[in-house]
N, C-alpha and C positions, 0 to 999 in steps of 0.2 A: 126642626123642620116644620112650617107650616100645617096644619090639620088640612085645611084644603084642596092643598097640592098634594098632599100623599093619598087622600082621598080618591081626588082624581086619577089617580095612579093606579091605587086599586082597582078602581070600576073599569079600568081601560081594559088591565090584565085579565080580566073576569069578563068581561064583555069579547075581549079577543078570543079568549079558550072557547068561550062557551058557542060563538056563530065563526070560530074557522076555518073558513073555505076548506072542500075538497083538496085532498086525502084527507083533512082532519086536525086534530090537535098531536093525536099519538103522533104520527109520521111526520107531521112537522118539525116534531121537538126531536124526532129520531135522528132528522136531516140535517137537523142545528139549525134552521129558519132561525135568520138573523134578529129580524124584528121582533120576532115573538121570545127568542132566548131573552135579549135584551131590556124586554120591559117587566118579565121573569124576575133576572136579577138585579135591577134598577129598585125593582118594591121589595126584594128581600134584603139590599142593604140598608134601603130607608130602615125597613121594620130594626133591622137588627141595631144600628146604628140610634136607635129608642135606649138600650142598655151599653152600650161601647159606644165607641167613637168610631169613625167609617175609616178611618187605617187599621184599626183592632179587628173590626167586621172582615175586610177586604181579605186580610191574612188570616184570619179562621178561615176562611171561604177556602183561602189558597191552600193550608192546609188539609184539607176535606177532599180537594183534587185529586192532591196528591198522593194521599194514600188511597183513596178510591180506584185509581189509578191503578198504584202498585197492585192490588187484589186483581182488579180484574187485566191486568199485563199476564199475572201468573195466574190466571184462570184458563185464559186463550191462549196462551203461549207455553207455560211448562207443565200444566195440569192437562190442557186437554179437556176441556168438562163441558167444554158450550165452544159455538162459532159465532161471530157476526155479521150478520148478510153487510156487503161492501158499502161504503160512503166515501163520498167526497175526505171531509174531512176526521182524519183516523189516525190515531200513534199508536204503532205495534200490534196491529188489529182490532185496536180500540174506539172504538169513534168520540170524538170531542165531544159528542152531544150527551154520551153515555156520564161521564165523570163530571160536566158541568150539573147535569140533574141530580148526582150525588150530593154534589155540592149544595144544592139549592133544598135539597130535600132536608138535609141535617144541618143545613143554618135554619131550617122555618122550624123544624122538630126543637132544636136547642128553645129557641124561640118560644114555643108552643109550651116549654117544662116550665119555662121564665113565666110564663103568663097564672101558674099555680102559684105560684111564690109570690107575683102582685096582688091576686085576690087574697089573699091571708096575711098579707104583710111582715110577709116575711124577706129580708135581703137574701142576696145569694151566698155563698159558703164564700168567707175570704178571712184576710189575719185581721180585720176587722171587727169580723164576729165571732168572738172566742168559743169554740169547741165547735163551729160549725164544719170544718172540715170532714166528721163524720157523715154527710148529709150526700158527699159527691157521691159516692158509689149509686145513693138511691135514684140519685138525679140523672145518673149516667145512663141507668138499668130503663129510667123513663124513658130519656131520649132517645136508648136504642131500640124499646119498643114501638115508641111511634114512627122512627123511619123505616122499621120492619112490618108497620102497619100498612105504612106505603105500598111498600114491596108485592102484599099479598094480593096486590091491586098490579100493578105497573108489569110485575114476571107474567102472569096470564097473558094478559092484553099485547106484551111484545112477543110473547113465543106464539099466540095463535095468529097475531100479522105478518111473524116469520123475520121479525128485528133478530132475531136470535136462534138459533137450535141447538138444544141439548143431546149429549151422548151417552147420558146414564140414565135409570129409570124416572122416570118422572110421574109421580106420585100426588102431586097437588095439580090439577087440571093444566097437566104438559109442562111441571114445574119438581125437579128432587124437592124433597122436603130439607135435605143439606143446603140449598140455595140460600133458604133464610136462614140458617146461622151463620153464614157471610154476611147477610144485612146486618144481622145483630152484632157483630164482632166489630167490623168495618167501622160502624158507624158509635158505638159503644169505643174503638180506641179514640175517633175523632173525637170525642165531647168528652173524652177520661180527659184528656190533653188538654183541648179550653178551656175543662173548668178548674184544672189542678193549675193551670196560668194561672186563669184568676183570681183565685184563692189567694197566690202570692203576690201578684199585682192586680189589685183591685180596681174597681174606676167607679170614684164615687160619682154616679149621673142620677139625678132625680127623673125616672123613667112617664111616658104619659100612658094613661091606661086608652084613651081610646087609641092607642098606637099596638097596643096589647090587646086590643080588645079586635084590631085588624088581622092580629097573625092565628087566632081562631077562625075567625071567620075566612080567612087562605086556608087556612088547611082543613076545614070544612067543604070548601069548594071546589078543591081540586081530588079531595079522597071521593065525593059524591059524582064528579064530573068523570075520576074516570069508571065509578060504578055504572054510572047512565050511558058512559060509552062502552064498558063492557056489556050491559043489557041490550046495544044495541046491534051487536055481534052475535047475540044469540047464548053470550055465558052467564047466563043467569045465575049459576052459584057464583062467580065470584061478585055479581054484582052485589050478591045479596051479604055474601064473607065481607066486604067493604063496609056495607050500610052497616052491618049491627059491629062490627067494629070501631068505624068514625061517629055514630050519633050518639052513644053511650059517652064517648071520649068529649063530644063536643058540650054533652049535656050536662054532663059534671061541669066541666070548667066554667060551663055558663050561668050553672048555680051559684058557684063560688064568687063568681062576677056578681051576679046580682043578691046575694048575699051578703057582700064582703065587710068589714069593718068598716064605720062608718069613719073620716079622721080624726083626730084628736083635736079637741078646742083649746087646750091649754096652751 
């Protein structure tokens, strides 16, 4: 894919989130706002489609749904633990917009672990690289940390706009502290699964770093975007549990970037 066009692509999504008209970016994406899902996952399949090929992307993606899905069907339906204020569009009390954000959240996170592995030069785990197979758990533990990094951002901002109500204690600013080991489980089977795929079917793609160098700066922007919109709500801790969680993350990786090995001339 083009540098230019995914460029533009980028600055669109970023420029969208960032001046979206009244009610906002949250409610938007709550609503499932067609246009703004859309250009959403339009940049996360370019990004990802950088290491895979966009049929590989498209079904990680699909799988991510679906077990996002499954958790939260049996969250609101045989658990009991939370409600979701009503939408349009909804499966089993579910809203399409909730499981699509899943999705998008642990393809950018997968993404964001890939972006370690290009600054160091190192490939991904596969029968390729012998003895690399031990390396998936580590990779797994990353990417469930970073979409649980998400989370500590995204549960506030929906429970105090009332996307959601909980029926047990809530202990992290109107959120169980059991919430996030759903982020981490959920999102930790999805990326156990793609990457023990890939392991045994590999895809040899010579990846570009300023494509890698895009999916930091997304998940730089939208962890900070929704701290600035929680600050602007008045929840000043989590805007602040965000910041010193995304800049640390962002600042490492972008050492590693502009440290990295230089290529080989030989």
């Amino acid at each position: 894919m083009k540098k230019p066009f995914v460029l533009a692509v980028f600055l669109t999504v970023c420029a969208t989130i960032l001046f979206y008209p009244r009610p906002g970016f949250i409610e938007a994406a709550y609503k499932f706002n067609f246009v703004l899902t859309f250009l959403v996952l339009f940049l996360i399949f370019l990004l990802m489609a950088n290491t895979n090929s966009l049929k590989r992307s498209l079904i990680f993606f699909a799988l991510s749904v679906f077990i996002a899905f499954g958790a939260e069907a049996k969250g609101v339906n045989l658990d009991h633990k939370f409600v979701y204020a009503p939408v349009n569009l909804e499966l089993f009390r579910v809203p399409i917009s909730i499981i699509t954000w899943w999705g998008i959240f642990i393809s950018l996170c997968y993404c964001f672990t890939n972006t370690f592995l290009a600054w160091t030069k190192n490939a991904k785990p596969s029968l390729l690289n012998k003895g690399s197979f031990k390396f998936i758990p580590l990779m797994v533990v990353i990417d469930a940390l970073l979409v649980s990094s998400i989370g500590l951002l995204v549960e506030p901002l929906g429970t105090y706009l009332g996307n959601w109500r909980w029926f047990s204690n809530s202990a992290y600013f109107g959120v169980p502290l059991a919430d996030f080991r759903g982020w981490f489980l959920v999102s930790g089977l999805c990326c156990l699964i793609i990457r023990v795929f890939e392991y045994y079917f590999p895809v040899n793609k010579k990846a570009d770093y300023w494509a890698h160098l895009l999916v930091v700066l997304l998940f730089a922007f939208l962890n900070l975007n929704f701290a600035r919109i929680a600050a602007g709500y008045g929840l000043t801790g989590v805007a602040l549990v965000g910041i010193y969680v995304t800049l640390p993350l962002v600042f490492v990786n972008l050492m590693l970037f502009l440290y990295r090995k230089p290529p080989s001339t030989k």
